[in-house]
C-alpha positions as a LaTeX table, in Angstrom:
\begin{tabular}{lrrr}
\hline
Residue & $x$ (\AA) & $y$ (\AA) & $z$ (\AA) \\
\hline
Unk1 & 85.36 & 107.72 & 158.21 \\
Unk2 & 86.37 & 111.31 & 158.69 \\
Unk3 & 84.46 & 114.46 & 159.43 \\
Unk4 & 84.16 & 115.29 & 155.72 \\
Unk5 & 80.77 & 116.55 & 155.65 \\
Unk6 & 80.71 & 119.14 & 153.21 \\
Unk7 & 78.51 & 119.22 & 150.12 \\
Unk8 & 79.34 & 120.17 & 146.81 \\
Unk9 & 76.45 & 123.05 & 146.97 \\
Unk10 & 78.63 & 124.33 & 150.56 \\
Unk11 & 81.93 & 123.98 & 148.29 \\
Unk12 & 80.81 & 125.57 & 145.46 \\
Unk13 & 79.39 & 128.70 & 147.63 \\
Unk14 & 82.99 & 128.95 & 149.30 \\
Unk15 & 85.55 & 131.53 & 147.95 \\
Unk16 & 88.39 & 129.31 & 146.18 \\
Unk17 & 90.92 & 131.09 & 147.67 \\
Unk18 & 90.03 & 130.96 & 151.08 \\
Unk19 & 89.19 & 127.14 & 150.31 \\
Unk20 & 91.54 & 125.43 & 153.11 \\
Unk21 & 91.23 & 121.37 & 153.35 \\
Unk22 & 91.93 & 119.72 & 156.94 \\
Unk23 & 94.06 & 117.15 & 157.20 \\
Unk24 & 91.41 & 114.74 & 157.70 \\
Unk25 & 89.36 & 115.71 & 154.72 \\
Unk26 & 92.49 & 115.49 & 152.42 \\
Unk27 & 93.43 & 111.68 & 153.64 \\
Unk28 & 89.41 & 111.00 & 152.24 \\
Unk29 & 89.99 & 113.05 & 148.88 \\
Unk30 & 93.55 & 111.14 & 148.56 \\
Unk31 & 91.77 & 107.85 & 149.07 \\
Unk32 & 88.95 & 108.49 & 146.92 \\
Unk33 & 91.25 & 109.59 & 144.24 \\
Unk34 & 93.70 & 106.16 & 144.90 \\
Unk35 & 90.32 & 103.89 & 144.55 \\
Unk36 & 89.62 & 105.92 & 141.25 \\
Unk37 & 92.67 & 104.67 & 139.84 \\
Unk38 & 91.78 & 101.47 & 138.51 \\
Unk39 & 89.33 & 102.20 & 136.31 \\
Unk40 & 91.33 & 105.37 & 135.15 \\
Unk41 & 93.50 & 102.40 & 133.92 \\
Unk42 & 90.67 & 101.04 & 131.89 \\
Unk43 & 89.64 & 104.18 & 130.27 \\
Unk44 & 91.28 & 107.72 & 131.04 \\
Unk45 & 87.56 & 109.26 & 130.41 \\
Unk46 & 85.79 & 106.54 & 132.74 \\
Unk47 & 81.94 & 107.86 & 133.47 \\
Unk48 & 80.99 & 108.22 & 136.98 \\
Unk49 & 77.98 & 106.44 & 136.08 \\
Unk50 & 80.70 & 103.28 & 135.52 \\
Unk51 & 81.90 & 103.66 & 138.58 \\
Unk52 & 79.15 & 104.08 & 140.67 \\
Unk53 & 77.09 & 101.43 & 138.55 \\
Unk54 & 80.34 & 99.31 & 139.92 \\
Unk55 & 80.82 & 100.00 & 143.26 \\
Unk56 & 76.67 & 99.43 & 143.90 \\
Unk57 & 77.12 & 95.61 & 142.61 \\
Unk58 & 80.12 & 94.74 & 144.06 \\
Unk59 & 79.55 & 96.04 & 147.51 \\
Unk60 & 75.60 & 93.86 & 147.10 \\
Unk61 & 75.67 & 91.44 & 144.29 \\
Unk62 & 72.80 & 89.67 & 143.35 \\
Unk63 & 70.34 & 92.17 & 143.51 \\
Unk64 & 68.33 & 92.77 & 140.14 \\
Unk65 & 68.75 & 95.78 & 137.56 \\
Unk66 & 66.11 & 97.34 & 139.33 \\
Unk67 & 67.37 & 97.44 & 142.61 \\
Unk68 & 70.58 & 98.94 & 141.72 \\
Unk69 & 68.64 & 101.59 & 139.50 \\
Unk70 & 66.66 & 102.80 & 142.71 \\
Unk71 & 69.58 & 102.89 & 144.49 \\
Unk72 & 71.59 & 104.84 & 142.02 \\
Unk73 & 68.58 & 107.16 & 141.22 \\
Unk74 & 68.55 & 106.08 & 137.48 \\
Unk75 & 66.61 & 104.47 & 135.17 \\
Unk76 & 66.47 & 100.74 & 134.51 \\
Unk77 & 67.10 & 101.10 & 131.43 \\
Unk78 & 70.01 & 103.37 & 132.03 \\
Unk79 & 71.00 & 100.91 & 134.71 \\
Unk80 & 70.66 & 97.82 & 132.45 \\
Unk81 & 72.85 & 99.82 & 129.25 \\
Unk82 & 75.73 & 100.51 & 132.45 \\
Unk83 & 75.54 & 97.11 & 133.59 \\
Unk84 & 75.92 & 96.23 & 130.16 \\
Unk85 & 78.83 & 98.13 & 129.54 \\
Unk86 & 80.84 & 96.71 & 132.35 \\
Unk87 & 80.22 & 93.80 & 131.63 \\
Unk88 & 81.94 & 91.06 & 128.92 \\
Unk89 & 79.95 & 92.56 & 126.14 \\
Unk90 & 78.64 & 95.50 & 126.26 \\
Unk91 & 75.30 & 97.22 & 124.76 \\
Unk92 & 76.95 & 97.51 & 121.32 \\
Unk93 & 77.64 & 93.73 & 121.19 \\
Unk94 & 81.53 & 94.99 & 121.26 \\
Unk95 & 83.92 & 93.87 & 123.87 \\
Unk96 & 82.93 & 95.81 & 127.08 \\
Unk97 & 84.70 & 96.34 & 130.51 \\
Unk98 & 84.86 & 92.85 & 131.98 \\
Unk99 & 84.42 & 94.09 & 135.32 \\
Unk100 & 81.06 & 92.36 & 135.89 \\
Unk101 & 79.29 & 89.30 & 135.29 \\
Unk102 & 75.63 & 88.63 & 134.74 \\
Unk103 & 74.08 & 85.19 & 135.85 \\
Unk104 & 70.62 & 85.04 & 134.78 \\
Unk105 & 68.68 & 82.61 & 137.21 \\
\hline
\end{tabular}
């Protein structure tokens, strides 16, 4: 990983005109934007929520609802209507994401 250590309260406080990226800190923006891409594909308005609810179960699967709530700072509930959502079906019984599966033990 780079040296991209700045917070969005330090970026915010900056001057946007004086705002100058390294090179190293643009490569991470450029890859976070290029890993973004896919699920731009599956909805131009994808939540972060999605994404993060995403990227928490398929980089530890097989944790429960709970777990990945704590971890993203939500709710379970909110957690469980996300999970939902990307998954085959989603909270509305209408065809959802089908970018995660739930196996119930």
């Amino acid at each position: 990983m780079s040296s991209f250590k700045r917070s969005l309260p330090e970026l915010q406080s900056r001057n946007s005109q004086s705002a100058k990226w390294a090179d190293d800190e643009k490569k991470v923006l450029a890859s976070l934007l290029k890993a973004l891409k896919p699920f731009r594909a599956y909805r131009h308005t994808m939540p972060l929520q999605y994404v993060t609810a995403f990227l928490l179960v398929a980089t530890d699967e097989n944790q429960n609802v709970s777990e990945y709530a704590k971890r993203a700072g939500t709710s379970q509930s909110l957690m469980t209507r996300h999970l939902a959502d990307l998954g085959a079906v989603n909270r509305y019984h209408e065809e959802g994401f089908g970018l995660a599966l739930c196996a119930v033990p």
